[in-house]
N, C-alpha and C positions, 0 to 999 in steps of 0.2 A: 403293906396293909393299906397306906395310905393311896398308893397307886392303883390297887386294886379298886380301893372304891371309888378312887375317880371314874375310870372306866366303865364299873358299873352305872354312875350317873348318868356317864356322857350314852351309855347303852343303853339308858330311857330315856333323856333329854332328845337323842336324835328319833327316833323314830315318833316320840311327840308332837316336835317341830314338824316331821313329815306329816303325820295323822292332821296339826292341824290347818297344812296346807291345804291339804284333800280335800278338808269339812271348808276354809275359806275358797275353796275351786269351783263348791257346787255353790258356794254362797254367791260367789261373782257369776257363774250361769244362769242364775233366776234371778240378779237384779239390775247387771249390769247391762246399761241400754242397748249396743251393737252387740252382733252375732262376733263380731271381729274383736268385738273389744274386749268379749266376752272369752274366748277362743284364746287370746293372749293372757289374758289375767290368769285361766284356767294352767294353760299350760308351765304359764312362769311358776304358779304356786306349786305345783307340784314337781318340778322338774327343780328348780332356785329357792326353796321356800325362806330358806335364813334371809335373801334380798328381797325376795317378792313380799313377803309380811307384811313387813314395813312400810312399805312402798304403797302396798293397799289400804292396809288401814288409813292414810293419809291421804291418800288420790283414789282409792277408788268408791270413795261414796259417791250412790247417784245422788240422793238426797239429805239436808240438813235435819240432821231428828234433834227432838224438844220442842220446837217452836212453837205449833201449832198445838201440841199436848199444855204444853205452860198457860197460856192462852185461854186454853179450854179449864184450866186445874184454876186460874186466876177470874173466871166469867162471874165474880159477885157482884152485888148490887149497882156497886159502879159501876163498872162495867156495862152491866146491862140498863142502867140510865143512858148511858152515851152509846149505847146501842139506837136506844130511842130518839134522842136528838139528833142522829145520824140521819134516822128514819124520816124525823122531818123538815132536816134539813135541805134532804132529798124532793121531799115532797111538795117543800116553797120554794125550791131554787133549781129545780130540773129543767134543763133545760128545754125548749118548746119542740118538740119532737120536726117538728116543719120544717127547723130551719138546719136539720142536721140531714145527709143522705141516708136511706136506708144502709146504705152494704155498709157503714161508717159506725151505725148503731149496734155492731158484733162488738168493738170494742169493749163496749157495757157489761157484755156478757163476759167478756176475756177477765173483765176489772169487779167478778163477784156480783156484777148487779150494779155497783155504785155508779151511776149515769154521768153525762156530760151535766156540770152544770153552770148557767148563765149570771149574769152581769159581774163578769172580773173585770176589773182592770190590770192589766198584766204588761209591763216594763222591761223588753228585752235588753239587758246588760254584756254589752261587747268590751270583752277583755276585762283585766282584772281592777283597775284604776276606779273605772263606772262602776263594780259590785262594789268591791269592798266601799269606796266612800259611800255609797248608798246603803248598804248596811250595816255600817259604824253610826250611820246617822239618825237608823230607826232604831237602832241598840240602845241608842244614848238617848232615845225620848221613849225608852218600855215603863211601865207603868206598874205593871203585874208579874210580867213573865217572860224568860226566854228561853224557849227551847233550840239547843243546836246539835247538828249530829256530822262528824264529816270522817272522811276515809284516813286522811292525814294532817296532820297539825305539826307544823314545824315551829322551834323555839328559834325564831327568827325575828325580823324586824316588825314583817305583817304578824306573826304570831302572838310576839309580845304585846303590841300594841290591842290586840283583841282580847288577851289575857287581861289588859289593865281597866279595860273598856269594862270585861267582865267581872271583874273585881269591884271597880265603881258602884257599877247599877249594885251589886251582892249586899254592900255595905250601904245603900239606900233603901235597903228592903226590898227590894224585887227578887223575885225567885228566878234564881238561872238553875238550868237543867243542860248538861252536856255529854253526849255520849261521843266514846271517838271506837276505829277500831284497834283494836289490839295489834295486830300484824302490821297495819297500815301506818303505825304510829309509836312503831318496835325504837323508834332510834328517838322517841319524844323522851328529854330528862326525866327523869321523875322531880325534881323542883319544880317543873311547872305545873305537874299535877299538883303536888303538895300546895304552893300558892294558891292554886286557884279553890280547893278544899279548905285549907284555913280560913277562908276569906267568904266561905258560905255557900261555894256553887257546888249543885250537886255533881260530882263529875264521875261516869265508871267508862270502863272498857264493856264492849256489846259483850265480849266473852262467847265464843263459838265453840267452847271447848268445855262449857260447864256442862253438868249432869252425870250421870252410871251411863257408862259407855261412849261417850263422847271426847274424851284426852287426846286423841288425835285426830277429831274434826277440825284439822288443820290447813285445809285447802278452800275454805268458804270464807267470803267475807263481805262485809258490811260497807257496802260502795255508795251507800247516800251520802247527799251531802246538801245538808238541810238547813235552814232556819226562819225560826215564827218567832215573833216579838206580839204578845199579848192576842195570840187568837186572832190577830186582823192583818196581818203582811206575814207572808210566806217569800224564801228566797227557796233555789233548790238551781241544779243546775252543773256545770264541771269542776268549777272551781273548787279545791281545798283550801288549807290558808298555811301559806306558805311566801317567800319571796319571790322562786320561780314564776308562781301564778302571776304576778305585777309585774313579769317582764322582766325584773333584776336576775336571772341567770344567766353565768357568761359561756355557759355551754351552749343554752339555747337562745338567749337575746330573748326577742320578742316572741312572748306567751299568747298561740291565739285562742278562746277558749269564748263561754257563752252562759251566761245565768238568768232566771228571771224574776222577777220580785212580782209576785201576784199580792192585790188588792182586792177581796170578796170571796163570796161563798167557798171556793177550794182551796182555802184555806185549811179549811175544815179537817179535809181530806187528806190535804199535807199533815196537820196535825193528828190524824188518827196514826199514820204510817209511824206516828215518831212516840205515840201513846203504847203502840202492839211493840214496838223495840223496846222500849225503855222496859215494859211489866218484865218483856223475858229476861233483859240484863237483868233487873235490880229487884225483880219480885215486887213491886210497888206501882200503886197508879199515882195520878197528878193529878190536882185540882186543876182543870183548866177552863176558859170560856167556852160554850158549846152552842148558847143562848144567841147572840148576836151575829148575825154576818152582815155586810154593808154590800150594796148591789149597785152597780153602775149603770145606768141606762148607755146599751149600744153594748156594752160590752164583751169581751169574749167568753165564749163557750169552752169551759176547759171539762178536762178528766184528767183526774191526779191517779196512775197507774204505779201503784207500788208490784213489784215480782223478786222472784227472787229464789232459793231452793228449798225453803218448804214449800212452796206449792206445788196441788195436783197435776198441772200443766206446766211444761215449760213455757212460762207466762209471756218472758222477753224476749225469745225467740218468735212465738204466737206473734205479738206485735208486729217484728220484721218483716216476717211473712202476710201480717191480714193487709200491713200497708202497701207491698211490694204489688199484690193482688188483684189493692185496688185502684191502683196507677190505669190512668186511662191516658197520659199524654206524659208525664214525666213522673219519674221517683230519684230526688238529690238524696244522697247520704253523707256526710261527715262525719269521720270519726278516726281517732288515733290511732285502730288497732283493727285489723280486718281478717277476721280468723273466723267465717263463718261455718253452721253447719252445712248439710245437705238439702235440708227444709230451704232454709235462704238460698241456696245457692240455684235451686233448681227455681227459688220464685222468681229469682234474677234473671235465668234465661228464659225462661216463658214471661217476663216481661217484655225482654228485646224482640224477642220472637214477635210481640203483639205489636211493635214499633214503639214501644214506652223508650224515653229518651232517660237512661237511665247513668246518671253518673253518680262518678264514687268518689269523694276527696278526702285524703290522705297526707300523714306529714312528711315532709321532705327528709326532715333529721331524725332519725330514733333514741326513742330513751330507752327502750330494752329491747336486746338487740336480736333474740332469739324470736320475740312475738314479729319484728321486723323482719325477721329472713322465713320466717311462716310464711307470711301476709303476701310475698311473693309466689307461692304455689299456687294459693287461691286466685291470684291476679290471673295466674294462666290459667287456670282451670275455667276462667269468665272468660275468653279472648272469643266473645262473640259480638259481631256488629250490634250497635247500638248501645252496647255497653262500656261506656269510657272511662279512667283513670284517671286523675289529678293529683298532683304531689305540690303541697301548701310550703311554698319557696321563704318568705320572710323571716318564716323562726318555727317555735314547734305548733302543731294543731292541734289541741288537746277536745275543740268542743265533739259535742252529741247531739245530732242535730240531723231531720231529715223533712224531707216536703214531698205533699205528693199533690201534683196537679195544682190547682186554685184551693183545695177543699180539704185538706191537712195537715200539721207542722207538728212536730217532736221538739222538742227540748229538754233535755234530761242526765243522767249519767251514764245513761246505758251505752254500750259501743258494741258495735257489731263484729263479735266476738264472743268463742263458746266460756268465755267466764262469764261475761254477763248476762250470756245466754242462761244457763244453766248452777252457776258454783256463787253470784254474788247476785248479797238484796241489791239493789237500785231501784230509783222513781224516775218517773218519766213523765208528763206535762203535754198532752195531747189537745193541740186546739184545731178549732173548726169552724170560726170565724172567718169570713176572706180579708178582713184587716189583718188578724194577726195572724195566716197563712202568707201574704204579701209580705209581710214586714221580714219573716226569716227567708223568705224566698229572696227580697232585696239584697237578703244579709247575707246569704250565700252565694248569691252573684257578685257579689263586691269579694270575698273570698277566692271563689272562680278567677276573677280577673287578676288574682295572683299568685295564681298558677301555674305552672308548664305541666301538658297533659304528656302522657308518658305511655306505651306501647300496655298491654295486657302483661306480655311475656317477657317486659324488660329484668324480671331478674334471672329470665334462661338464657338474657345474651350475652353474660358477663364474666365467663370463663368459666372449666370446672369445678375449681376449687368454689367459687361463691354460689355455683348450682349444687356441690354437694351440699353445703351448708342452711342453702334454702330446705333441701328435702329432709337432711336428718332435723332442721328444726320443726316441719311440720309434723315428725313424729309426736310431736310434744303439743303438737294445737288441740287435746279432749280438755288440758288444763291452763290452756294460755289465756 
């Protein structure tokens, strides 16, 4: 009897599972981006369903749902006050249209409308030594408030030290506000959350998984890495806070990496990006400063670019592309992880093609080793004149950073790669100043200079075995 009804079960359970492979096969033909990618999910769901299921729910959203819904379910009064201070924030501190190029002012458009705006002072931080004592420093004279948001947080020496920092100010009366992410920060104890909540700081995970249907929105994540101290200094930039970062890892030794501390109006801007996270995690707004911004004479022209996968655009990819575009003599890139799409890849060789002196710097050692043996397909798939390679020799390269010409500079966490393209928020820091296009231009030349530049196709000349391993890794670059 009991056999029998198993069988019964299992003789609706299976053809269930098939049925709802089917309904998932057309679900992945109307939303999944490529015809190819489209073609694969389809076929696996219906041919594998028991493995393919799983597999999609988890990898194959194109987009992050809630976000943008919450946002709009949370638009009350406040809300729509610091709508309005936004407004005129915009309005007294926009920058002078004159002194930016037209093809430059698309960015505005890419970033919602929210324009470049003038007199930052803004303080490039090389390595982790310059951030962190620079930001323990403004931590430790906050007044009001601290907002901080970052990918991963180690209970470590740097970690501890900023936990105690944030304990301090909590028990002085200042409001700290900390989000971390969840994934990013899987192996953080729960002690140090606990501490740092007894002690009065608000602290959650973003939670990309909350909502009715979202439990296995599991492949998206929250890659900022932020902090504002009372509305008036913004940091933002690669570093997490961790040991590594300071150079104390003895896998990698020396951490190269790149942050910036801005002073005035984009502040603001940083603070909105960390206002729209915080409502979705916690259901709550923040009292914050919106009233004041302090303006530098001379100072740089920025636009705070937050992207990420609610938007209607692939916002971080647009960037790569509008900037690769508008190289008229050179476009530098840095970045840890080189997993572009087809968009980049094709702006890259119609830059060469135009004679844009286009290089790509890259870290010598990898920390994961799969997006590492990727990154090599891509290399060869660029193996066109003018288009160069560098491999960062001293320790690992972690920043995000690019120049284009006299008239551009990125600073930010984005890496040019389809997660940040597409599956993770990031900010990104676009100036257009020639001081502070000069200054990361210096700053990647001094980098350049410690480099060995290295063939396009050098990871096709390294025997079978490590060419198979490049290619079955770049099966996996829609999620790396």
């Amino acid at each position: 009897m009991i056999e029998h009804i198993e069988i019964v079960l299992l003789g609706i359970f299976l053809p269930f599972v098939e049925l709802l492979g089917i309904i998932t096969a057309v679900r992945a033909i109307r939303t999944v981006r490529s015809s190819q990618a489209s073609i694969a999910w389809a076929v696996s769901l219906v041919t594998f369903p028991f493995l393919a299921l799983p597999l999609y729910w988890v990898f194959g959203r194109r987009k992050f749902s809630g976000y943008v819904e919450t946002l709009r379910q949370g638009h009350d009064e406040h809300a729509k006050q610091v709508d309005e201070i936004i407004g005129r924030l915009q309005a007294e501190h926009r920058s002078d249209s004159g002194r930016i190029d037209e093809d430059l002012k698309v960015f505005e458009n890419l970033n919602r409308g929210f324009p470049f705006l003038g007199g930052n002072s803004v303080e490039i931080l090389v390595d982790g030594q310059n951030t962190f004592s620079r930001m323990f420093e403004d931590i430790d004279h906050a007044r009001d408030y601290i907002l901080l948001q970052y990918f991963i947080v180690h209970d470590d020496e740097v970690g501890r030290e900023l936990k105690s920092r944030l304990i301090a100010k909590a028990e002085e009366g200042v409001r700290v506000y900390f989000l971390y992410d969840e994934m990013g920060c899987r192996k953080l104890p729960r002690p140090y959350i606990v501490d740092l909540s007894k002690a009065g700081v608000h602290i959650h995970p973003f939670g990309t998984t909350q909502g009715r249907g979202n439990r296995f929105q599991l492949n998206f994540r929250n890659h900022r890495k932020i902090t504002v101290v009372d509305g008036e200094i913004a940091y933002l930039g690669g570093h997490n806070v961790g040991d590594e970062y300071m150079g104390r890892s003895r896998k990698f030794g020396h951490w190269r990496d790149t942050h910036l501390r801005i002073d005035g109006p984009a502040v603001r801007h940083v603070q909105m990006s960390f206002f729209a996270d915080w409502y979705f995690a916690v259901r709550s707004t923040i009292r914050m400063d919106w009233d004041t911004a302090a303006t530098h004479p001379d100072g740089t022209d920025l636009l705070i670019l937050g992207s990420g996968p609610a938007d209607p655009m692939d916002t971080c990819s647009l960037m790569f592309v509008l900037a690769i575009h508008a190289a008229e003599s050179r476009i530098w890139i840095s970045s840890p992880y080189f997993i572009p799409n087809e968009a980049v890849i094709a702006a890259l060789q119609t830059a060469a093609l135009r004679g844009v002196d286009v290089r790509i710097m890259l870290p010598l050692k990898p920390d994961h080793l799969i997006v590492y043996l990727a990154g090599f397909s891509y290399m060869a798939q660029l193996a066109t004149p003018n288009i160069r390679f560098f491999r960062y020799e001293p320790g690992f390269l972690h920043q995000k950073a690019f120049v284009v010409d006299e008239r551009l500079a990125m600073v930010g966490t984005a890496n040019a790669d389809n997660r940040s393209f597409r599956l993770n928020f990031e900010i990104s820091a676009l100036g257009v100043t020639q001081g502070f296009v000069q200054q990361v231009a210096q700053m990647l030349e001094t980098d350049f200079s410690r480099c060995r530049q290295v063939p396009a196709e050098e990871g096709l000349t390294r025997g079978l075995v490590f060419d198979f391993g490049v290619r079955f890794a770049r099966l996996f670059s829609p999620i790396l």
